[in-house]
C-alpha positions in Angstrom: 40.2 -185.5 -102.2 36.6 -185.9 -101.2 37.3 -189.4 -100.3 40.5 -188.9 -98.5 38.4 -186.7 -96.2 35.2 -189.3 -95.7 37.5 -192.0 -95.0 39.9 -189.8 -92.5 36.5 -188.5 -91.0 35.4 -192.3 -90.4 38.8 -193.3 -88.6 38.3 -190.2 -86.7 34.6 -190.8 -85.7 36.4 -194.5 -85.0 39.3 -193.6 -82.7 36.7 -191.1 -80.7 34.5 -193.9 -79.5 37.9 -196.1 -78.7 38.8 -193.2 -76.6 37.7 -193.7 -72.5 35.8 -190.7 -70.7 39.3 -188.3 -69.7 40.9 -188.5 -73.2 38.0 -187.7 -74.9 37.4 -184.9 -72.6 40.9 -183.7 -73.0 41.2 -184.3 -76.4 38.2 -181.5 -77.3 39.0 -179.3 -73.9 35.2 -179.3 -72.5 36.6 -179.4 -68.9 38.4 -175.9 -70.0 35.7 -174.1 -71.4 33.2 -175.6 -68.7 35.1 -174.1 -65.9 35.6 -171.0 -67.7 32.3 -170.4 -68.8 31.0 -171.0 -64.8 33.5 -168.5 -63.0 31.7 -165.7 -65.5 28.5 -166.7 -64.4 29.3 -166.7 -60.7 31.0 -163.0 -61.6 28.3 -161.7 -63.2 25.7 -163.5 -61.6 22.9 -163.0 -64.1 19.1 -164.1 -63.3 19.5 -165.5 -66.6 22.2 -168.4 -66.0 21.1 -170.9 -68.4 20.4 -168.2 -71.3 24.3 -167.0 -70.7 25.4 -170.1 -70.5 23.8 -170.7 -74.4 25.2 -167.5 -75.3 28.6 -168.7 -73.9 28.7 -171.8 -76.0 27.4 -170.4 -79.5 30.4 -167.7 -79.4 32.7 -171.0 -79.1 31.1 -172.5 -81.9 30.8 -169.5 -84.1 34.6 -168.2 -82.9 33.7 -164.9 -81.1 34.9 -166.3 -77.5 38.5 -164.8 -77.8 36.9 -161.0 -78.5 38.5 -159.1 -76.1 40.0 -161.8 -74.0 43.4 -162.3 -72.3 46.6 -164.3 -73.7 45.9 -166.7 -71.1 42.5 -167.8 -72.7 43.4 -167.2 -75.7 46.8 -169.4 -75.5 44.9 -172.2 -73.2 43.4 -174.8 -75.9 44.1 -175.5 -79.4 40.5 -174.1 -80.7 41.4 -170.6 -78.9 44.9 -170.2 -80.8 43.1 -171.2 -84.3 40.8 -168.7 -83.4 43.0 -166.1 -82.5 44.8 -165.9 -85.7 41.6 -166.1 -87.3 40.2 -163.2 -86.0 43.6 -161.1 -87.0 43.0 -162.5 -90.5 39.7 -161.0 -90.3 39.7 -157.9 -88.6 42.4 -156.9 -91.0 40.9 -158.0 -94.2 41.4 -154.8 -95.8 45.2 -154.8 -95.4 46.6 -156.4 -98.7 48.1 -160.0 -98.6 51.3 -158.3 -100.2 51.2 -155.2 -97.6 54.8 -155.6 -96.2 55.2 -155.0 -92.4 58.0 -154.8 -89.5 57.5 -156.3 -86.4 56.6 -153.7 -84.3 53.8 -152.8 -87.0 52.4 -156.5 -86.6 53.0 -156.3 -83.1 50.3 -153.7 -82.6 48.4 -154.5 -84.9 47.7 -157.8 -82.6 47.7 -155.6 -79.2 44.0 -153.9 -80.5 42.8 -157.4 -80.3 44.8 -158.7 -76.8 46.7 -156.3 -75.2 48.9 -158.5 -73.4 49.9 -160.9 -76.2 53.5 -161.5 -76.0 56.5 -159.4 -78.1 58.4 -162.4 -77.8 56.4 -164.5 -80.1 55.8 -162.0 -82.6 59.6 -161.2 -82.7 60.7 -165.5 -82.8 58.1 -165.4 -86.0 59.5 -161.9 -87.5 63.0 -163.4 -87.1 62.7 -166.4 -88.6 61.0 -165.2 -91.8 63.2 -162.6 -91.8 66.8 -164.2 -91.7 68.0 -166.1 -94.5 71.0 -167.8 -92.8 73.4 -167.0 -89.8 74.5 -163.1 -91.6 72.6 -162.3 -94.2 68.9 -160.8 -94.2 66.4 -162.0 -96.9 66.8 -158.1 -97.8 62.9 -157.4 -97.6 60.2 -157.5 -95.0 57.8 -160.1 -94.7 54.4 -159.8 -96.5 51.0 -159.7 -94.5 49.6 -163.3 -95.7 52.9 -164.7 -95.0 53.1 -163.5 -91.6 49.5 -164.2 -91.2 50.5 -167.9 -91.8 53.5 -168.3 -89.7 51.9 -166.8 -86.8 49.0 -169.5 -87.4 51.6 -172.6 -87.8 53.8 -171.1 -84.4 51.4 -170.3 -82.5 49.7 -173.6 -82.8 52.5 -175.7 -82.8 54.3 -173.4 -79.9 55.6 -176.0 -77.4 56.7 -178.4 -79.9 58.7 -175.7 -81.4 59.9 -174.6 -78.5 61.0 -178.6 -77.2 63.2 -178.7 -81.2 65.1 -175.3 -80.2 66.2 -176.3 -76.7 66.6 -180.2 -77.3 67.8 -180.6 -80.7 69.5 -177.0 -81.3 70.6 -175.9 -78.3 68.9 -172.6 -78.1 71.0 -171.5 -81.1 68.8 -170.5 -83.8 71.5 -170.6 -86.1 73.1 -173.5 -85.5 73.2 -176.7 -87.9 72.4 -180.6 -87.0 72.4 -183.5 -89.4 68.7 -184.0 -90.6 69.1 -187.6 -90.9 71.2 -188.9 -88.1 69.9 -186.2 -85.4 66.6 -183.9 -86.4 65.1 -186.9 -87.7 65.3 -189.2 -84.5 64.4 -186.8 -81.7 61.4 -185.5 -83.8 60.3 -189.2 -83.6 60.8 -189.9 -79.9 59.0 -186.0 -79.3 56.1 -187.3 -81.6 55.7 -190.9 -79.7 56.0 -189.0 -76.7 53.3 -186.8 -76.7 51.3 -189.4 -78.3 51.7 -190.9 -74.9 51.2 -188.2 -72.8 48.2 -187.2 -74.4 46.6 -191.2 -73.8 47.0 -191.0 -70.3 45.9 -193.9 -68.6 43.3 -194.0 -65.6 45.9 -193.7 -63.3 47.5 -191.0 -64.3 43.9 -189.3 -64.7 43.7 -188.0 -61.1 46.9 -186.0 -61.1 46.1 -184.6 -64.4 42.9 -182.9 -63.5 43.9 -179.8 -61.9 46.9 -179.2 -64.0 44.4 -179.8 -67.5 42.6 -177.0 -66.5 45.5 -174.5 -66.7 47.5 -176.2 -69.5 46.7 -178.3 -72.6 47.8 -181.2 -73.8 50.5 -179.6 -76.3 50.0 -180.1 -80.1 52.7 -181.9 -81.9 52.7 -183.2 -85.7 52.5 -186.7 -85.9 55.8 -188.1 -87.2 54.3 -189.9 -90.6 54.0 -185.8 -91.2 57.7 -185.2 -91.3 58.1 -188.9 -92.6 56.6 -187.5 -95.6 57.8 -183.8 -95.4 61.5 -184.9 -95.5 61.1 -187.3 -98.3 59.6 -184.7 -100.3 62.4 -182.2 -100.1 64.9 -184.8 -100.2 66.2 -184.5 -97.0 66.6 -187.8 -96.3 67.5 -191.4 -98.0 69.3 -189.9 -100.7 73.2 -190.9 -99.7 74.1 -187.3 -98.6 74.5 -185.6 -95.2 72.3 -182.6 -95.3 72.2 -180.1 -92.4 69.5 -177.6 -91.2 69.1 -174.7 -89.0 66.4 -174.0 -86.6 65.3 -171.1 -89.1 65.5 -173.2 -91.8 63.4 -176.1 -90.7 60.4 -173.4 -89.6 60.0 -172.1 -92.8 60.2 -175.6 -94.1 56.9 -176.1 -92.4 55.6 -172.7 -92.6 56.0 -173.1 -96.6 54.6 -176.5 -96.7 51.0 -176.2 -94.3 51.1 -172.2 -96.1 51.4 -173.4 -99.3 47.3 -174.8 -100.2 44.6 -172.6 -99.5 42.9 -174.4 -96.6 45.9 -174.3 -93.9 43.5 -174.8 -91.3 42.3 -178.2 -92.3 46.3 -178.9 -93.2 47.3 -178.3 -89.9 45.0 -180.8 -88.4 45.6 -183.2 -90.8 49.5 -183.4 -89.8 48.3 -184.3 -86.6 48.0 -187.6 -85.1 44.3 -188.5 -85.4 44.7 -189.3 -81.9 45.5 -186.0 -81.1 43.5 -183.3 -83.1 41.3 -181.2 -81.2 38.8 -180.8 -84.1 38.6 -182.8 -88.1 39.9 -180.5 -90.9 35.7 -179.8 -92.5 35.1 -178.7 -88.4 38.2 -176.4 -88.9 37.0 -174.6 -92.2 33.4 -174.4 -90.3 34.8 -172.5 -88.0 36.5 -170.2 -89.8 34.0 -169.5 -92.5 31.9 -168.8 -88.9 34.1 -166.5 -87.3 34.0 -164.4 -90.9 30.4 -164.4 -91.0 29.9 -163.8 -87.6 32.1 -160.7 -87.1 30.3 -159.1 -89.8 27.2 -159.4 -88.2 28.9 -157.6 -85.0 30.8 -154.9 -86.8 27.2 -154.4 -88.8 25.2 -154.3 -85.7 27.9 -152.0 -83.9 27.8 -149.3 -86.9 23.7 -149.4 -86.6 24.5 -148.6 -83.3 26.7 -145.7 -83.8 25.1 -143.9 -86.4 21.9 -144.3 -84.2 23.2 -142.3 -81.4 24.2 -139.5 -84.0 21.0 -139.5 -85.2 19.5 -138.7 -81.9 21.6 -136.1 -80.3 19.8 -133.5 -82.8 16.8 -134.9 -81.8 16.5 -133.3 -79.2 16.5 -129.8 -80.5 13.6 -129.7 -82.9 11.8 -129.9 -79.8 12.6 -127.1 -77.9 11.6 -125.1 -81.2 8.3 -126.4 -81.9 7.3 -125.1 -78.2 8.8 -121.9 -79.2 6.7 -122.1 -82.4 3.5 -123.0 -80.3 3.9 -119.1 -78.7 4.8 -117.8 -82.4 1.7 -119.4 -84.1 -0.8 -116.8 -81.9 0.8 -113.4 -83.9 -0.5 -112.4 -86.7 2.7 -113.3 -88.9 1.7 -116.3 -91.3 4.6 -118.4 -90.1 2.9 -121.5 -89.0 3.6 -124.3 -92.1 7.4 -123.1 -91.7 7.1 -124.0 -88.1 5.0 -127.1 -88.2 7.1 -128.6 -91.2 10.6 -128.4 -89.0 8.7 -129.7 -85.6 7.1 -132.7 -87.7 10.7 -133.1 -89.4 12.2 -133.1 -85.7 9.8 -136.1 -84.7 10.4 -138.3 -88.3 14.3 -138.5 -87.1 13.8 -139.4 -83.7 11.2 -142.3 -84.4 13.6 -143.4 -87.4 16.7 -143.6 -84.8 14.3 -144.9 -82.1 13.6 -147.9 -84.6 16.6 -148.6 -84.8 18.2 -148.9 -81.7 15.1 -151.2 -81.0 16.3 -153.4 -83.7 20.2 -153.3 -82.7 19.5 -154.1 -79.2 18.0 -157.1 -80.3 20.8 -158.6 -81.3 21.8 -161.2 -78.8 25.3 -162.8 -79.9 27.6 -163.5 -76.8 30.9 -161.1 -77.5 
């Protein structure tokens, strides 16, 4: 395995210096998140710019850039959507992988985290994992890992998904084609064809520009992928006419990048090496990142909290030590009482003062 991945990682390095100046560009989405990243600084128009700009980049690398963003951003480049459905997979760490769900459970579960992502893609996923062929239901709701997963392999794969139901299927969900004579062809003239697209020539380079910086290049599976997938399950080259649904050949693929425990680095690697936005070791990086990461935030932002309680009663310790200042002058012997609770009063607010100091510190871009 360790070989597999050193010799795929020297083709990649390879194929990126073959590349000219607008596929490479495209292929990792810099002209995205360089536009992005300077309408916020015009916006907020810091007298920092350089600092932000940093700040801006490290939450990229580290995974943190689509906190509390819009679908737009977080549906705009390949690195965003793996993301997204990363940071579901760790905010809700605590639910069990075998919690089962329905969809409108799931549903707002993701709307904490973007609260205009779209029913309709949660519902396609819900559907498909939950219908077992054109009548019947599977009889149970899907498990939390499992729709963790599909979401993962959808979302990412979304427009090539999308192209299979309207081309091949005819909008019908249900419906059957021949996997040999029919699924099998158009899947290869959809794979050479966004091969194409996404190795634009200079030519094509100038009218590309505007339109890159509002849509990606969409992410198909290379066809060697399905070469390989249908062999497997002996779909094909066997002597018999088998037929699929829609529903069918989704869970297919959910099952098979679902299956291993790294699905992010399987998902790359069913791409064209041509076409992968990132290698399958920069894929686990960045999710072993994002992990680290938001613990570090959700440590920093319960510092932060409990601080705040601490120094709301603060306050009061010092209105009584004054009125133990007029007290100490009877001739009651009340004085260590009153000294101990204004002494006490100071301890907790230098203890909270420390650390708020420390929390503010912090400087992660969120």
């Amino acid at each position: 395995k360790t070989m597999h991945l050193t010799s795929r990682e020297m083709l990649d390095e390879k194929i990126r210096h073959s590349l000219n100046s607008h596929q490479f560009l495209s292929k990792y989405s810099v002209r995205f998140y360089l536009h992005d990243v300077v309408q916020q600084l015009l916006y907020i128009r810091t007298d920092k710019p350089l600092e932000y700009i940093a700040k801006y980049f490290k939450s990229v690398k580290h995974a943190t850039h689509v906190i509390n963003r819009n679908f737009s951003y977080i549906n705009a480049t390949p690195r965003n959507r793996v993301c997204f459905v990363s940071l579901i997979e760790h905010t809700y760490s605590h639910i069990a992988d075998t919690q089962t769900l329905s969809s409108d459970e799931f549903y707002q579960l993701i709307l904490l985290l973007c609260p205009d992502f779209p029913e309709s893609l949660i519902q396609i996923v819900y559907r498909i994992l939950f219908f077992t062929s054109k009548t019947s239901l599977s009889g149970k709701r899907p498990q939390f890992r499992t729709l963790i997963e599909a979401l993962l392999v959808y979302f990412f794969f979304r427009e090539f998904f999308n192209e299979v139901l309207n081309v091949v299927f005819e909008h019908d969900t249900n419906s059957e084609v021949d996997v040999q004579k029919v699924l099998f062809k158009q899947l290869k003239s959809f794979c050479a064809a966004n091969l194409k697209m996404n190795l634009a020539t200079k030519e094509q380079v100038n009218e590309k520009k505007d339109h890159e910086l509002k849509h990606m290049n969409p992410c198909y599976p290379s066809f060697d992928y399905f070469e390989q997938l249908f062999l497997k399950h002996h779909y094909i080259d066997d002597g018999l006419e088998k037929k699929m649904s829609f529903n069918e050949f989704c869970r297919l693929m959910f099952q098979e990048l679902g299956s291993q425990s790294d699905i992010h680095g399987d998902i790359i690697r069913s791409m064209d090496l041509k076409c992968t936005p990132f290698t399958p070791r920069v894929a686990r990086e960045t999710h072993s990142n994002q992990k680290k990461h938001l613990a570090k935030i959700l440590y920093y932002n319960d510092i932060k909290m409990q601080s705040k309680k601490v120094v709301k009663p603060a306050t009061a310790p010092k209105s009584t030590s004054s009125t133990t200042k007029k007290k100490v002058s009877t001739p009651v012997d009340t004085t260590s009482v009153d000294e101990g609770e204004s002494s006490g009063g100071s301890d907790v607010e230098s203890e909270s003062t420390g650390t708020a100091s420390e929390t503010d510190s912090d400087d992660d871009y969120t």
